[in-house]
PyMOL CGO cylinders between C-alpha atoms (Angstrom):
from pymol import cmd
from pymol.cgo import CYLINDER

trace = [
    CYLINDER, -2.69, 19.89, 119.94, -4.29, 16.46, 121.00, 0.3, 1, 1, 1, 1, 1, 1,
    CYLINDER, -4.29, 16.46, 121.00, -5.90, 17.76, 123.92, 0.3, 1, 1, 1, 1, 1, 1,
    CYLINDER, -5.90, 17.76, 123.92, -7.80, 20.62, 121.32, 0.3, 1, 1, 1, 1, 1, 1,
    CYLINDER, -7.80, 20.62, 121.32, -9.32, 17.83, 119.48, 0.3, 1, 1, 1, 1, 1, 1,
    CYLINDER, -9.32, 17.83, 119.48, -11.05, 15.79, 121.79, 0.3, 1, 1, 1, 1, 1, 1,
    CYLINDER, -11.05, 15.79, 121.79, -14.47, 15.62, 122.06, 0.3, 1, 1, 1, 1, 1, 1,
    CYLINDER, -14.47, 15.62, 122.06, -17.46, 14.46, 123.20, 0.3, 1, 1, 1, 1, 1, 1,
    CYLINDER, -17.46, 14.46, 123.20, -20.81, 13.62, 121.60, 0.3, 1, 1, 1, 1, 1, 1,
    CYLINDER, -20.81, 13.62, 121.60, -24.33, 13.53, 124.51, 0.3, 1, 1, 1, 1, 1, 1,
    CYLINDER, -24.33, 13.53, 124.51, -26.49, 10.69, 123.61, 0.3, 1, 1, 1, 1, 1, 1,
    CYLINDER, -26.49, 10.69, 123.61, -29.88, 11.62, 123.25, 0.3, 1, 1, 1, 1, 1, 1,
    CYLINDER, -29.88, 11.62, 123.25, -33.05, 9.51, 123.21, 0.3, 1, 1, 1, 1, 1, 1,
    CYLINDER, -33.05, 9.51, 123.21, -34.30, 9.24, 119.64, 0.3, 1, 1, 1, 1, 1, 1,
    CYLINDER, -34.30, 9.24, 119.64, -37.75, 9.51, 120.47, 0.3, 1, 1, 1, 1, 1, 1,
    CYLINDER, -37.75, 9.51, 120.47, -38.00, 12.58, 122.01, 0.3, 1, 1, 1, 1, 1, 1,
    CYLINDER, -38.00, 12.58, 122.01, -34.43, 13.89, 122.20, 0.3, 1, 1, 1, 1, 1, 1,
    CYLINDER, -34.43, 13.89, 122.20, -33.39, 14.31, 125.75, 0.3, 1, 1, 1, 1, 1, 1,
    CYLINDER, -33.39, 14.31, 125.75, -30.68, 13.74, 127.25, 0.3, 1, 1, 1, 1, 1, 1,
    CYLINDER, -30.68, 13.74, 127.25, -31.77, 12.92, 130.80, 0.3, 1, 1, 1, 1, 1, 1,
    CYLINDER, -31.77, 12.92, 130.80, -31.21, 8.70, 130.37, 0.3, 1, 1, 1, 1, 1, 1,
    CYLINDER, -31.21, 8.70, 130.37, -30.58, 6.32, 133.26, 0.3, 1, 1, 1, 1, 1, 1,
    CYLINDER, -30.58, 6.32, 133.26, -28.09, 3.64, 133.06, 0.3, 1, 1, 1, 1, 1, 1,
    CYLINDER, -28.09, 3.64, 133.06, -28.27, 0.30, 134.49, 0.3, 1, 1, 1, 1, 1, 1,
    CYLINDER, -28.27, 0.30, 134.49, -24.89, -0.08, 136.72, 0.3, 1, 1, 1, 1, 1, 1,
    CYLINDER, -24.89, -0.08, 136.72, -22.93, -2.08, 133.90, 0.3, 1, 1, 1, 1, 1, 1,
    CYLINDER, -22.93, -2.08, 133.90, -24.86, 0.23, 131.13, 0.3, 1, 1, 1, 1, 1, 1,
    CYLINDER, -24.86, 0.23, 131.13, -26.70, -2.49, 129.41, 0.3, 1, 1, 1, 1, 1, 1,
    CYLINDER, -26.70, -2.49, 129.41, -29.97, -1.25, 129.87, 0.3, 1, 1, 1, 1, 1, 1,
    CYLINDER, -29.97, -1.25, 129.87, -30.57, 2.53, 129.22, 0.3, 1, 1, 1, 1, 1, 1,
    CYLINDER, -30.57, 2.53, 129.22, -34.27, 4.66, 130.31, 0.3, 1, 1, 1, 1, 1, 1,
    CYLINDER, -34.27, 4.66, 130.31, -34.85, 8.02, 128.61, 0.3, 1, 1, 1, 1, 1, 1,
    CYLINDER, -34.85, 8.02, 128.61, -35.97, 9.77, 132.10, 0.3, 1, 1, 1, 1, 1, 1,
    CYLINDER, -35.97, 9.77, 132.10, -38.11, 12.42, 129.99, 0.3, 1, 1, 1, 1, 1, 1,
    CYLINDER, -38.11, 12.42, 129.99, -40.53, 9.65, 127.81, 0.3, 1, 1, 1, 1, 1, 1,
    CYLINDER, -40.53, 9.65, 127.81, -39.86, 6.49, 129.39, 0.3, 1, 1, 1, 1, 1, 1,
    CYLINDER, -39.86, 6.49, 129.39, -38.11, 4.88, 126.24, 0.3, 1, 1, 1, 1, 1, 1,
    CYLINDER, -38.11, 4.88, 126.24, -36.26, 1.66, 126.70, 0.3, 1, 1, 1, 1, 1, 1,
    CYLINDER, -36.26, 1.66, 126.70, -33.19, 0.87, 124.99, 0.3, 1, 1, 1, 1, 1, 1,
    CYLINDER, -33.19, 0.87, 124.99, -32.47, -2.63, 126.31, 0.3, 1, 1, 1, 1, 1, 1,
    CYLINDER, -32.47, -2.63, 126.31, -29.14, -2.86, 123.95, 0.3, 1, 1, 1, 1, 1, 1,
    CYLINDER, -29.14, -2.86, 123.95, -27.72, -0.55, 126.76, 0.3, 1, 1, 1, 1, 1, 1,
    CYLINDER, -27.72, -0.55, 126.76, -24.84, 2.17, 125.77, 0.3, 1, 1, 1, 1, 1, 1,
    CYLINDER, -24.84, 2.17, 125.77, -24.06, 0.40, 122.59, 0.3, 1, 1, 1, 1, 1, 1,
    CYLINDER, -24.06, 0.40, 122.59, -27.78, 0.49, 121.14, 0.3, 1, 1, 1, 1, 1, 1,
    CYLINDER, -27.78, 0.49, 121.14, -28.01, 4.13, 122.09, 0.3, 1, 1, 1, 1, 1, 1,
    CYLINDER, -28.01, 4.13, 122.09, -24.25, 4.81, 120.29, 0.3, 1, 1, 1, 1, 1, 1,
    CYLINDER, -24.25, 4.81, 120.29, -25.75, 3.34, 117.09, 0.3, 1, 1, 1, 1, 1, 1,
    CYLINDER, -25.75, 3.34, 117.09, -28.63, 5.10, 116.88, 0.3, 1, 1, 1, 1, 1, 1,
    CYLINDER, -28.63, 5.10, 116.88, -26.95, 8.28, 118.03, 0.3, 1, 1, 1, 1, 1, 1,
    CYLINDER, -26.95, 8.28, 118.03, -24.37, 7.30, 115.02, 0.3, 1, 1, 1, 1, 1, 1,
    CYLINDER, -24.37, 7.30, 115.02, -25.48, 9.95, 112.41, 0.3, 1, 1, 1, 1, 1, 1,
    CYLINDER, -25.48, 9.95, 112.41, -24.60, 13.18, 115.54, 0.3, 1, 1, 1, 1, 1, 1,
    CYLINDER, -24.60, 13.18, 115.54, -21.35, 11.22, 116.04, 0.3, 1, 1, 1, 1, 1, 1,
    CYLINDER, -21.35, 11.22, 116.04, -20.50, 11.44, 112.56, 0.3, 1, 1, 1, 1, 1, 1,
    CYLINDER, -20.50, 11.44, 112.56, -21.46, 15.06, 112.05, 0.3, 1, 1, 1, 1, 1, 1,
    CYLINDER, -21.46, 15.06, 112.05, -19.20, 15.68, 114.79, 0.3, 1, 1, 1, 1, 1, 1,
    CYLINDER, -19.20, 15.68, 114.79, -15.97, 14.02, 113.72, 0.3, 1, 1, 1, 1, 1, 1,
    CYLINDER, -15.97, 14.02, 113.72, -16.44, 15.37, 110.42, 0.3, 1, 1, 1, 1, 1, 1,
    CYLINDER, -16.44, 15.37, 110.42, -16.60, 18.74, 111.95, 0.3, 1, 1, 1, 1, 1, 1,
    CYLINDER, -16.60, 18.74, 111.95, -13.49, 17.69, 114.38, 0.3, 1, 1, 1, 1, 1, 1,
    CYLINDER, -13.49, 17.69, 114.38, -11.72, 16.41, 110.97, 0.3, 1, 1, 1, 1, 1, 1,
    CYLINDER, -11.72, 16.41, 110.97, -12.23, 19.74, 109.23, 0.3, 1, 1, 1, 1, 1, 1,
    CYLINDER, -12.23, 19.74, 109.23, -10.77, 21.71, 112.23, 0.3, 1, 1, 1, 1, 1, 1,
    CYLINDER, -10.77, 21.71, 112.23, -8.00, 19.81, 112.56, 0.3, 1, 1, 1, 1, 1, 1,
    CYLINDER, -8.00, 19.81, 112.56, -7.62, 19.57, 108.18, 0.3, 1, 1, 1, 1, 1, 1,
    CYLINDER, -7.62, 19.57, 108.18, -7.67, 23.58, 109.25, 0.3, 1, 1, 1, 1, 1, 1,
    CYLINDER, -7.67, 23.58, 109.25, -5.11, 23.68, 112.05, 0.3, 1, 1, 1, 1, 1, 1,
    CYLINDER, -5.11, 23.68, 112.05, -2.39, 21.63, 110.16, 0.3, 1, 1, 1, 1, 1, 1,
    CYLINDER, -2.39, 21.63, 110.16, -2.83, 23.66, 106.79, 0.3, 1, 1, 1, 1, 1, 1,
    CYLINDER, -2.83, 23.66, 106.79, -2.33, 26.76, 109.21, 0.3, 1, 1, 1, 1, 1, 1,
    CYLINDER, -2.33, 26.76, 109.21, 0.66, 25.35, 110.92, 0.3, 1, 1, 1, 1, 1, 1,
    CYLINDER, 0.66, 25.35, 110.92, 2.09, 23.52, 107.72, 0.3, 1, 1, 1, 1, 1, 1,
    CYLINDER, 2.09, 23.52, 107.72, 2.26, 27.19, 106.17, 0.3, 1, 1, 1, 1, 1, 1,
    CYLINDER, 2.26, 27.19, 106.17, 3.99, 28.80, 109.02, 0.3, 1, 1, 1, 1, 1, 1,
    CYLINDER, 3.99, 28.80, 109.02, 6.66, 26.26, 109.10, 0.3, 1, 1, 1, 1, 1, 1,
    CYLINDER, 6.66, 26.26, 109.10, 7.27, 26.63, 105.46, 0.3, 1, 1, 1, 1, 1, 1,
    CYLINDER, 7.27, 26.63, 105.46, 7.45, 30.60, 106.19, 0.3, 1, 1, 1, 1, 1, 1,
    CYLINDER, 7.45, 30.60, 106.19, 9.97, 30.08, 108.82, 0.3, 1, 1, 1, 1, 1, 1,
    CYLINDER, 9.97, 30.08, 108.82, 11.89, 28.01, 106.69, 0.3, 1, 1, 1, 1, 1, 1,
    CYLINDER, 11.89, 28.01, 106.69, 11.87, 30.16, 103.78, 0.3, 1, 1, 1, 1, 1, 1,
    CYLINDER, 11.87, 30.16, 103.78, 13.62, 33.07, 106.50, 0.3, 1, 1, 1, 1, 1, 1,
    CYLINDER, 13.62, 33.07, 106.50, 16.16, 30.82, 107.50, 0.3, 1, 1, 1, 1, 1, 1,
    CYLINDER, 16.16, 30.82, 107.50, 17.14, 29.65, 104.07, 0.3, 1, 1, 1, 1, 1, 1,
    CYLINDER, 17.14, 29.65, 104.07, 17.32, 33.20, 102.88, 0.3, 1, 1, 1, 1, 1, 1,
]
cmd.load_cgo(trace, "trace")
């Protein structure tokens, strides 16, 4: 079930929305390839202003999984109702 759940959110420039960036070697510096934008905070500039896609995402990835286990949760109680018959 784990491996179901894991995702991954692209970064995208906020200025013009690519997703074409270069990254310095250690990522601290970060150069939309598309506009030229500079995010000199690196990765974890670009993570915080990418934060409101993140969160869309692991909401969605919540309400899957919310989905799954109610799925799951009621064919366990079926095949316990059978076998307590």
């Amino acid at each position: 079930m784990r491996d179901k759940y894991e995702k991954s959110v692209t970064l995208r420039c906020v200025t013009c929305g690519d997703t074409e960036l270069k990254y310095s070697e250690d990522k601290s510096t970060i150069v939309c390839q598309r506009c030229g934008r500079e995010y000199p905070g690196g990765y974890d500039e670009l993570v915080t202003l990418n934060q409101p896609e993140i969160d869309r995402e692991v909401e969605k990835l919540e309400k899957e999984a919310l989905k799954y286990a109610d799925v799951e949760l009621e064919k366990f109680m079926k095949e316990m109702n059978r076998k307590n018959r």
